[in-house]
NUFIVO-391331 format. One record per atom (N, C-alpha, C): x, y, z; residue in three letters. Coordinates in steps of 0.02 Angstrom, whole numbers, plus 50000, padded with zeros to 5 digits. Example, Ala and Ser with C-alpha at 12.3 -4.5 7.8 and 13.67 -1.06 7.14 Angstrom:
506604971650390ALA
506154977550390ALA
506604983550390ALA
506424988850354SER
506844994750357SER
506455000250394SER
***
This chain:
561295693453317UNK
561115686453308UNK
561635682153342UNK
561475677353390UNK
562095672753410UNK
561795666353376UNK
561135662353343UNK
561165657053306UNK
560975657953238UNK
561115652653190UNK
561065654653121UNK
560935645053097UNK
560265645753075UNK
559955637953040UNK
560035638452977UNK
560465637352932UNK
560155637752872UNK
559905631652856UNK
559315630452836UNK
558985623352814UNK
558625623752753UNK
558655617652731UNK
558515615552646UNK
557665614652672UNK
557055614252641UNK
556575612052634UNK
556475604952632UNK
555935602752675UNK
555785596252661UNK
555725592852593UNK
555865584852589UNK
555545580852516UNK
554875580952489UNK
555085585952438UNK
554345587952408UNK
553995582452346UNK
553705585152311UNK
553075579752267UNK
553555580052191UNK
554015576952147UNK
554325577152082UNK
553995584252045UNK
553275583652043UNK
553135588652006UNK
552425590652032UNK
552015595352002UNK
551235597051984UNK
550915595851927UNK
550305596751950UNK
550165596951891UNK
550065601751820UNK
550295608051865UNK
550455614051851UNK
551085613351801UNK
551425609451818UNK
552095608451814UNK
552715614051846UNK
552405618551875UNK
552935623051905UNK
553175621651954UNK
553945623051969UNK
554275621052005UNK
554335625252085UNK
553925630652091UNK
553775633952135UNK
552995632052165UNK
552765628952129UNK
552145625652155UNK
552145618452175UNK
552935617552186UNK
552925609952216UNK
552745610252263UNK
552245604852307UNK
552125602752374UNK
552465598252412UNK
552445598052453UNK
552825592552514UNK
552545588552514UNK
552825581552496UNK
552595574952482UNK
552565570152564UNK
552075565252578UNK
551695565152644UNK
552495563852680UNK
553125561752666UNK
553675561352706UNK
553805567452725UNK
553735569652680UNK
553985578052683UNK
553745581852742UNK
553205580252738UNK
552735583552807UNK
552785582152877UNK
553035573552868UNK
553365571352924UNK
554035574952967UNK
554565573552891UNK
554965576752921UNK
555305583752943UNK
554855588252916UNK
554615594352946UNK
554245597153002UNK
553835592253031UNK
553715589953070UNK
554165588353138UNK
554595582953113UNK
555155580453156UNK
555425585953177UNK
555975588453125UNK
556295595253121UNK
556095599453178UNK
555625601853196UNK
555405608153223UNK
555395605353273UNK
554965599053291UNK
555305595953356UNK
555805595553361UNK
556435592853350UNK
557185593053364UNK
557315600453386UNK
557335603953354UNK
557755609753363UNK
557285612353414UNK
556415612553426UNK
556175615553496UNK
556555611253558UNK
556785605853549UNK
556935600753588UNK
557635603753613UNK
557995605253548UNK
558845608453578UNK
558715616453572UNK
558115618653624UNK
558155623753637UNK
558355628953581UNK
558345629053503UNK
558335633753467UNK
557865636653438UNK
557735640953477UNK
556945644353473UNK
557195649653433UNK
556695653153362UNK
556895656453336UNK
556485663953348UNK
556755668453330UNK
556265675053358UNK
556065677653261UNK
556265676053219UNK
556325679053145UNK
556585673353105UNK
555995670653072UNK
556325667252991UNK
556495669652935UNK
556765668652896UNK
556705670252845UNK
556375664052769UNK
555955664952735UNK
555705657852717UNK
555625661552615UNK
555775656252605UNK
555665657352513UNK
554875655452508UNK
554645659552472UNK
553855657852445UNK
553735651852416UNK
554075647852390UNK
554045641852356UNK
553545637452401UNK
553005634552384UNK
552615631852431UNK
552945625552457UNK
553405623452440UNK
553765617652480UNK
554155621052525UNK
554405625252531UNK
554745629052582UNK
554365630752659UNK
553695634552625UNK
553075637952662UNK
552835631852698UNK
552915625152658UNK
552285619052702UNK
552925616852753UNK
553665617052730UNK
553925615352773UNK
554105619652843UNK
554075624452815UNK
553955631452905UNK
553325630152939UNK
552695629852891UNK
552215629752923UNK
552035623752983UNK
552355619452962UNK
552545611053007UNK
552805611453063UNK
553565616353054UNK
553955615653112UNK
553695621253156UNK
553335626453115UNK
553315632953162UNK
552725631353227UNK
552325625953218UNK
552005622153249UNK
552245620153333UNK
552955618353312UNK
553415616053373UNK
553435622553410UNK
553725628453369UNK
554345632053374UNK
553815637253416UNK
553195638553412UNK
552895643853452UNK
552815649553409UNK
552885656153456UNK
552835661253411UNK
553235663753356UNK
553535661453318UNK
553915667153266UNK
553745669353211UNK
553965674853202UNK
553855680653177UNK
554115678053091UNK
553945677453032UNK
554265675052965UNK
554115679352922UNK
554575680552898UNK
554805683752830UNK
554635679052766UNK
554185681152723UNK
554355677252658UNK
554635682452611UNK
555355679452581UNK
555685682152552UNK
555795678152483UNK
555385684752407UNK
555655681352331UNK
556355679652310UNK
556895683752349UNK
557525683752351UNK
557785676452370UNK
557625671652429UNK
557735665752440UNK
557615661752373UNK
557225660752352UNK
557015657952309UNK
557495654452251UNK
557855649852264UNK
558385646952223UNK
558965652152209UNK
559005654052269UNK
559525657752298UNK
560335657152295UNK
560855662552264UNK
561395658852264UNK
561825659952352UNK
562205655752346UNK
562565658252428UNK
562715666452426UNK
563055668052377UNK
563145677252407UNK
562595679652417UNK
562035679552392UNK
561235681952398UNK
560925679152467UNK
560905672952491UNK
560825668552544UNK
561385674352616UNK
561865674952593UNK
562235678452631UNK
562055684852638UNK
561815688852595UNK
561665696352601UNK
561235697452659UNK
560505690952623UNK
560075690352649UNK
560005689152753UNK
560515685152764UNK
560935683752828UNK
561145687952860UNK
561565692852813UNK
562125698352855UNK
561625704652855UNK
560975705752809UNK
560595711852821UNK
559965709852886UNK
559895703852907UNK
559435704252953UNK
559545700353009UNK
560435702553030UNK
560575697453089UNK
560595702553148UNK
560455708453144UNK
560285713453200UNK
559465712753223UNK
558915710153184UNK
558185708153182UNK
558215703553237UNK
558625698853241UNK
558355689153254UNK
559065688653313UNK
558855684153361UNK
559375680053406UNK
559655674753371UNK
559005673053348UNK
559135666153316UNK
558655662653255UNK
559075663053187UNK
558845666653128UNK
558805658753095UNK
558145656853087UNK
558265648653026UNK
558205652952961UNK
558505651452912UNK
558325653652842UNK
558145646252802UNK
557525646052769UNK
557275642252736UNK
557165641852653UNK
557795638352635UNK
557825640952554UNK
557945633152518UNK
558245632352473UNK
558495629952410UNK
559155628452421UNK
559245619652395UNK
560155620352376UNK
559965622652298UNK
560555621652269UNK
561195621352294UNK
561565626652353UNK
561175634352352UNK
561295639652375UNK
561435637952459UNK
560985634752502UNK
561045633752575UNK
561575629252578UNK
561865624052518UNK
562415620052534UNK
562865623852521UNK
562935626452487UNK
563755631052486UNK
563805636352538UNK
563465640652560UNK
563425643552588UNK
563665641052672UNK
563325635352689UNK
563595630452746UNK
564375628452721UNK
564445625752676UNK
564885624252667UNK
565605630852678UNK
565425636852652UNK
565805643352653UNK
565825644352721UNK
565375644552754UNK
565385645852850UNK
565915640452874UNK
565845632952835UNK
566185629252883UNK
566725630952873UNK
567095631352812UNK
568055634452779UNK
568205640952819UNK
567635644952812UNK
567825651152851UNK
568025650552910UNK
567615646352956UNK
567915645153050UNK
568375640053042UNK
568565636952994UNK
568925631253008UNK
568695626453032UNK
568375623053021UNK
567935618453061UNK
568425609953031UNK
568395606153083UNK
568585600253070UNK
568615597853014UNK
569035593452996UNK
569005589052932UNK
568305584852938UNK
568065583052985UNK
567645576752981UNK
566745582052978UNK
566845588253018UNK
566265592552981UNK
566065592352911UNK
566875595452882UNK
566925597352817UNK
566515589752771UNK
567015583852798UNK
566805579652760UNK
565895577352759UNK
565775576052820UNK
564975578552810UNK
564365582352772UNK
564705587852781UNK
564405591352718UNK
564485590852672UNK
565015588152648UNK
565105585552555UNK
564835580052539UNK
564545576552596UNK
564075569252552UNK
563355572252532UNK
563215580952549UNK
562715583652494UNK
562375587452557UNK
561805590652558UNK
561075593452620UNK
560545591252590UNK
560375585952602UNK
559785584352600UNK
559055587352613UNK
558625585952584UNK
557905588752632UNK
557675586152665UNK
557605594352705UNK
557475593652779UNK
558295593052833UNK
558525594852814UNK
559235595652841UNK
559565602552864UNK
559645603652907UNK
559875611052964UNK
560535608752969UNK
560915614352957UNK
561485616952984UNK
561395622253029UNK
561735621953094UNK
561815626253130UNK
562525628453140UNK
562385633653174UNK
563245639753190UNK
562905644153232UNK
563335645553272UNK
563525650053328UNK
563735655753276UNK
563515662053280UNK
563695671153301UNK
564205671953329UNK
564525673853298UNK
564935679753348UNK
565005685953305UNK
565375691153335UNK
565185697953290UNK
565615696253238UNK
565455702053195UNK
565465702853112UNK
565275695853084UNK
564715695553086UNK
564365687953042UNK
564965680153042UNK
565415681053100UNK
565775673553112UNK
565355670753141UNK
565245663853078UNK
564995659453131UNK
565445651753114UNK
565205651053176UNK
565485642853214UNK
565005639553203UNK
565175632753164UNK
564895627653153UNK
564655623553244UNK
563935620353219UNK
563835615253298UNK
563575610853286UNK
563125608753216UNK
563025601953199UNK
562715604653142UNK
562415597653120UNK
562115595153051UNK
561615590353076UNK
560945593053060UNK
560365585153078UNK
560165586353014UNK
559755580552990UNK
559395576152935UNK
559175572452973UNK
558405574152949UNK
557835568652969UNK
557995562552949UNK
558315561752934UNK
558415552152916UNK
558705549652963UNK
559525553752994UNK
559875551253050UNK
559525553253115UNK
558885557753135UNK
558655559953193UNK
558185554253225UNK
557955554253136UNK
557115547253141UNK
557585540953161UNK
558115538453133UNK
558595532453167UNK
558685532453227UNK
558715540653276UNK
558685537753339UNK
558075542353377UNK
557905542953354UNK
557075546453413UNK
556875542353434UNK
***
């Protein structure tokens, strides 16, 4: 693997009527900016060959949006994502980065924010990275990192559809 997305799911609907929290849907922004998303990243050339995606249908509507952009890839739905903690999010990472060039995983914070957050301490990444990521990951928000062997990765940005839609 030389890229690694981990991204939160778009802004989904408060609740169902189900009331289950795995049967939340993506609320009509949500769709937008999943939408957006998949454009951006087809746009910076990060084409993925293997997702990995949590069944949660807010997760699923938000792949299904971008994968639109993204062309052919190949997705995994994985129960394991599924409000996922970072070491699990990580297993999940380090067992299928021989699969993918370039791997989005589509899950749940808190798990995708710490986990970003752990990549960024690990490379050392700037103070002003670091500080970025502590004002929270929003939905619909990608972190990316660069590969290198034994699962180092290098931080290369942070988009959120809020700051992308400000300048598209």
């Amino acid at each position: 693997m030389h890229r690694l997305i981990l991204m939160r799911h778009a802004h989904a609907e408060p609740s169902t009527p189900a009331g289950s929290d795995s049967a939340r849907p993506l609320s009509p922004s949500g769709r937008a900016e999943a939408s957006l998303m998949g454009r951006v990243l087809a746009e910076r050339g990060l084409k993925p060959d293997l997702a990995l995606v949590s069944p949660a249908t807010r997760t699923q509507q938000t792949w299904e949006l971008m994968h639109k952009a993204l062309g052919n890839v190949k997705a995994r739905n994985m129960a394991a994502l599924y409000n996922a903690s970072a070491k699990t999010l990580r297993h999940l990472v380090e067992s299928s980065e021989d699969e993918a060039g370039c791997l989005p995983v589509m899950a749940h914070n808190p798990g995708v924010h710490v986990l970003a957050t752990e990549y960024l301490r690990e490379s050392a990444a700037s103070p002003a990275a670091l500080e970025r990521l502590s004002a929270g990951f929003p939905p619909g928000a990608a972190a990316v990192f660069a590969v290198h062997g034994a699962s180092r990765c290098t931080y290369e940005g942070f988009l959120t559809p809020h700051a992308i839609g400000t300048h598209a």
